[in-house]
C-alpha positions as CSV (number, residue, x, y, z in Angstrom):
1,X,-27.6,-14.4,-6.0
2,X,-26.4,-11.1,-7.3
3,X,-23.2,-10.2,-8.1
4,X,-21.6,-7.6,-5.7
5,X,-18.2,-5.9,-5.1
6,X,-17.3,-7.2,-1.5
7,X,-13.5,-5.3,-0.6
8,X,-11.2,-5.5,1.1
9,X,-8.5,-2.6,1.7
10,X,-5.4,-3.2,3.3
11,X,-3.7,-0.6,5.2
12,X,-0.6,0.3,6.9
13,X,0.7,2.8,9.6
14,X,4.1,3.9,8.1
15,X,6.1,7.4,9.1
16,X,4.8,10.4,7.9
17,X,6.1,11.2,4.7
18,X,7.2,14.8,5.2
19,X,9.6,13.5,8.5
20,X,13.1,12.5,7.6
21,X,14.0,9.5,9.1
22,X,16.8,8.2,11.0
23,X,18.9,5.5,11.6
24,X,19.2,3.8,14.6
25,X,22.3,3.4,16.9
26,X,23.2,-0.2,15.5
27,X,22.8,1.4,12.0
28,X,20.3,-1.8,10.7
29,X,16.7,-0.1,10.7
30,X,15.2,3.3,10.8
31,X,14.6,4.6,14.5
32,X,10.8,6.0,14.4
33,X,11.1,6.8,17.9
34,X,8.6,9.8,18.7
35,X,8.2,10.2,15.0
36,X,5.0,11.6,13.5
37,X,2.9,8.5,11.5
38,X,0.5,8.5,9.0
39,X,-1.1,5.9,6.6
40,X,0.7,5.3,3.7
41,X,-0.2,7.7,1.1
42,X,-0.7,4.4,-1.8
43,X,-3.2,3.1,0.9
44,X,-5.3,6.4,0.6
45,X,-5.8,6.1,-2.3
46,X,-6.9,2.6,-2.4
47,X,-9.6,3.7,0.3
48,X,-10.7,6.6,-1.9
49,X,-11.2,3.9,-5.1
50,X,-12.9,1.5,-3.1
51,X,-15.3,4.3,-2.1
52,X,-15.4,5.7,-5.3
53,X,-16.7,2.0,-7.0
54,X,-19.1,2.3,-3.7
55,X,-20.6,5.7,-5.3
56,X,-20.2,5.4,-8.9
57,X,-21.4,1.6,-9.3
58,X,-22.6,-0.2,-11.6
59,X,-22.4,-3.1,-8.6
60,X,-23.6,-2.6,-4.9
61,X,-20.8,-2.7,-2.3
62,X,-22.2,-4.2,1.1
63,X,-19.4,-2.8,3.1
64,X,-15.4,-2.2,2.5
65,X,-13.6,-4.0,4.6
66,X,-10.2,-2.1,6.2
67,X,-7.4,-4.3,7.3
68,X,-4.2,-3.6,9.1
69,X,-1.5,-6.1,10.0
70,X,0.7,-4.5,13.2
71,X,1.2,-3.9,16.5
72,X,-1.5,-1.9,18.4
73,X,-0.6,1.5,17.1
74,X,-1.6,-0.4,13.6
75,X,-5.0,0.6,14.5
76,X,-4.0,4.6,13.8
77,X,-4.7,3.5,10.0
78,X,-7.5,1.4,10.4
79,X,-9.4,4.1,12.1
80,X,-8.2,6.5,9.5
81,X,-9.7,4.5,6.7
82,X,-13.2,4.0,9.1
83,X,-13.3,8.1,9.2
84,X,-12.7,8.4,5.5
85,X,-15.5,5.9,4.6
86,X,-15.4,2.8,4.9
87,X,-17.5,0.1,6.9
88,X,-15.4,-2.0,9.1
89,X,-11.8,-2.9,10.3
90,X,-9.7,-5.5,11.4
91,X,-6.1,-5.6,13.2
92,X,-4.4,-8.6,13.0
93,X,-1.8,-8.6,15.7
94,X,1.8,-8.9,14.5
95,X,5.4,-7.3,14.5
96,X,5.2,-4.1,12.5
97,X,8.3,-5.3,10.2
98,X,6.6,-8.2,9.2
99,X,7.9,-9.3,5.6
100,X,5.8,-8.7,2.3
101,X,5.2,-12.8,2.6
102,X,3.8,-13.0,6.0
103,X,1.5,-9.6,5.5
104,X,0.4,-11.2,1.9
105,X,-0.5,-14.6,4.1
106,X,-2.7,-12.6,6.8
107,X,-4.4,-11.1,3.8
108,X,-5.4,-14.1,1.8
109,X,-6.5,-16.0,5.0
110,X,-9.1,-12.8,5.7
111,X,-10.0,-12.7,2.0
112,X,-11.2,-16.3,2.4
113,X,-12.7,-15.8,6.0
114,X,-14.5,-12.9,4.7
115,X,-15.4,-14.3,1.4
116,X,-14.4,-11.3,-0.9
117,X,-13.8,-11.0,-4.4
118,X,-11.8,-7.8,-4.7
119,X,-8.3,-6.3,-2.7
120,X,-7.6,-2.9,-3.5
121,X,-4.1,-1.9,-1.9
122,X,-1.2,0.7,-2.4
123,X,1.1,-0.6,-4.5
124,X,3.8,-0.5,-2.2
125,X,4.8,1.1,1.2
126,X,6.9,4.4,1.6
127,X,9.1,2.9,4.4
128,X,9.7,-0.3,2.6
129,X,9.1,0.2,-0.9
130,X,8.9,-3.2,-1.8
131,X,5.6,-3.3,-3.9
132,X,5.6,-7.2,-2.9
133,X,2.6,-7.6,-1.5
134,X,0.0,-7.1,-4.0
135,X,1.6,-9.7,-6.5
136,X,2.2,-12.4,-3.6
137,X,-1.5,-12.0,-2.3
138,X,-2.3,-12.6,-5.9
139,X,-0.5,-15.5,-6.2
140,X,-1.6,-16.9,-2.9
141,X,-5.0,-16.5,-3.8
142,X,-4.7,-18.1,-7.5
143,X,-6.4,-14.2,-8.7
144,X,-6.1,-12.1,-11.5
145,X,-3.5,-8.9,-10.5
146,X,-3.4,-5.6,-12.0
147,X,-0.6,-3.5,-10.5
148,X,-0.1,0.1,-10.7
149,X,-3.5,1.4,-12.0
150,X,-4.4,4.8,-12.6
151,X,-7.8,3.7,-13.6
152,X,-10.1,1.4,-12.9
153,X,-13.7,0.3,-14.1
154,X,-16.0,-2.6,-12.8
155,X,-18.9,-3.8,-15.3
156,X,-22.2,-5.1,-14.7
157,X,-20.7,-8.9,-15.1
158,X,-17.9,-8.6,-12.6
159,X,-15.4,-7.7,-15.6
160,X,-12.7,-5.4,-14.7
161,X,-10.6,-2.9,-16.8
162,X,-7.5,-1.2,-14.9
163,X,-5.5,0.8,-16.8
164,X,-1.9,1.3,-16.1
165,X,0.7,4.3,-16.9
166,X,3.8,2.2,-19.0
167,X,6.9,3.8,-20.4
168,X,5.7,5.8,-23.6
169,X,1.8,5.8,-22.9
170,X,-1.2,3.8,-20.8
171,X,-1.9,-0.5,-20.5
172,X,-5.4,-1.6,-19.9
173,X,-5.5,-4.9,-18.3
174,X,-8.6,-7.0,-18.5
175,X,-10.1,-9.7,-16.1
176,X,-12.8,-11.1,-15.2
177,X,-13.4,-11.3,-11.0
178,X,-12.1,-11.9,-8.3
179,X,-8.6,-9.7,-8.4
180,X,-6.0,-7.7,-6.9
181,X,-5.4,-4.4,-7.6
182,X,-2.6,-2.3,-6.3
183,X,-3.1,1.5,-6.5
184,X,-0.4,4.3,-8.0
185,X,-0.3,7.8,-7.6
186,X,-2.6,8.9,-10.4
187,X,-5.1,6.7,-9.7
188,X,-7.1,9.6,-7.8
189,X,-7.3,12.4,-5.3
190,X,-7.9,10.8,-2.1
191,X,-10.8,12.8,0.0
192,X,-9.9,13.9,3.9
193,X,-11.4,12.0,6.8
194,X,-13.9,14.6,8.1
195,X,-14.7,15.6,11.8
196,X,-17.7,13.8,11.7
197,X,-15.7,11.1,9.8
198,X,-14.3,10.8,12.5
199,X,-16.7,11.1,15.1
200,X,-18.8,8.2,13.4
201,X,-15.7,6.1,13.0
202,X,-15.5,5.9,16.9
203,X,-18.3,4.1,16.8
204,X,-17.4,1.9,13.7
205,X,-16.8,-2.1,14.4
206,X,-12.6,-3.1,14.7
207,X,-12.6,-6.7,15.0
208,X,-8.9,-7.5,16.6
209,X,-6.9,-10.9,15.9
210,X,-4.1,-12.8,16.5
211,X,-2.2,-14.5,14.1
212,X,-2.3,-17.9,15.6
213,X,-6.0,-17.5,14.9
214,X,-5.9,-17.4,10.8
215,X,-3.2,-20.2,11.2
216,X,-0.4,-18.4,9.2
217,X,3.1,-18.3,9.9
218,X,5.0,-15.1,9.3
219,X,8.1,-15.8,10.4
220,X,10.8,-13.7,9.2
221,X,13.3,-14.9,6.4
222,X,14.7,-12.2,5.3
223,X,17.5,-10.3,7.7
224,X,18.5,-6.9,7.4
225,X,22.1,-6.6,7.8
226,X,22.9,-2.4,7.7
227,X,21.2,0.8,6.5
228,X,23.6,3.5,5.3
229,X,22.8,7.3,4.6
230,X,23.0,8.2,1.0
231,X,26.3,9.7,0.3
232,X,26.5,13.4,0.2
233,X,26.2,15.3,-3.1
234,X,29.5,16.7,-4.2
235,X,28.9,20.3,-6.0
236,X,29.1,20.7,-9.5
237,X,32.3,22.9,-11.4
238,X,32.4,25.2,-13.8
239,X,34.5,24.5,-17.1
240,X,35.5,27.7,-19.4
241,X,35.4,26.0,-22.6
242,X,35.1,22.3,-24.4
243,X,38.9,21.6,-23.6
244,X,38.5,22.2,-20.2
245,X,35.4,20.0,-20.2
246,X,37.3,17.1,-21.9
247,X,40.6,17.7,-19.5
248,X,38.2,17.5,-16.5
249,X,36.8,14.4,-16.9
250,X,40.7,13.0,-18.0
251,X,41.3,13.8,-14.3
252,X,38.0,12.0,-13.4
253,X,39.4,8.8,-14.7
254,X,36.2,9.1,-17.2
255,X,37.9,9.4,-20.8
């Protein structure tokens, strides 16, 4: 049998990054009431590479799989990824704070359901920002994991080379399939979904499922126990000279 990419892209429905967020009444989550969502901008651009390998080759893609696990407004993203390109979607029914754990669960019991070999997802989420997913799928799964890439190449054999932005210059990491792959920033430009995109994603297949159904448990085990605002940025001073400077920060309490 012939060795194809079969991928699966994980997506999520976050707030839209230009919105400022605010906490709720009991100060212990972000209210998103009647806030304006998107998908998270990491998960773009692991659409965009998965269609890219889909174009560019050297292996044939049958179709790229888009997953989503969240309540029913989840399915916002999966359609999103549908209109940008790819094949197919599922929504796995869940609460939308479901921990890294329980998401990285749902994932590896679809990967083995729907027998793929490559998960290309954001590195982490913009509401979270936990970038725990990736690594715990790959550890679930028993897979090679590249996070972070800004680059990646597939070879005729099913080898892999992803290369990674590190402090002072670029990593390439090596493996052979299957693997995980979480995307960064740089990894590309994703496209837009286009009105006929969209039109033909209407049409597109989105299989929903429950939990129960893949047999996982994602039970929370992790409480959150208050969100604070930042604390306001004090203005700078000026200082005349160097003694001024250094008598300044006497009164600071930092000499």
């Amino acid at each position: 049998m012939a060795l194809s990419l079969r991928i699966l892209v994980p997506v999520k429905r976050v707030i839209d990054y230009t919105v400022k967020p605010r906490i709720n009444a009991t100060r212990t989550a972000i209210d998103a009431t009647g806030l304006k969502h998107s998908m998270n901008p990491f998960d773009e651009l692991s659409v965009e590479a998965a269609l890219q390998l889909r174009e560019r080759g050297p292996l044939p893609v049958p179709d790229i799989l888009a997953v989503s696990a969240g309540p029913p407004s989840s399915l916002d993203a999966v359609r999103t990824a549908l209109a940008m390109g790819a094949d197919r979607g599922v929504l796995v029914a869940c609460a939308a704070d479901t921990e890294p754990l329980g998401v990285a669960k749902v994932l590896a019991a679809l990967v083995r359901r729907e027998k793929r070999n490559l998960v290309i997802l954001g590195k982490q989420s913009i509401d979270s920002d936990s970038a725990q997913t990736g690594p715990m799928l790959a550890g679930l799964l028993g897979w090679a994991q590249a996070v972070g890439a800004c680059g990646v190449r597939v070879g005729e054999g099913g080898e892999v080379e992803v290369t990674r932005e590190v402090d002072g210059g670029t990593e390439i990491v090596r493996a052979q399939l299957p693997m995980v792959i979480t995307a960064d920033l740089r990894l590309n430009t994703p496209r837009y979904a286009t009105l006929p995109g969209v039109m033909r994603a209407k049409k597109k297949v989105v299989e929903k499922v429950g939990v129960e159904e893949l047999g996982v448990d994602v039970a929370r085990r992790v409480s959150m126990l208050k969100v604070e605002e930042p604390r306001a940025r004090v203005g700078g001073a000026k200082v005349g000279d160097v003694d001024g400077l250094l008598a300044r920060l006497r009164e600071l309490g930092a000499l």
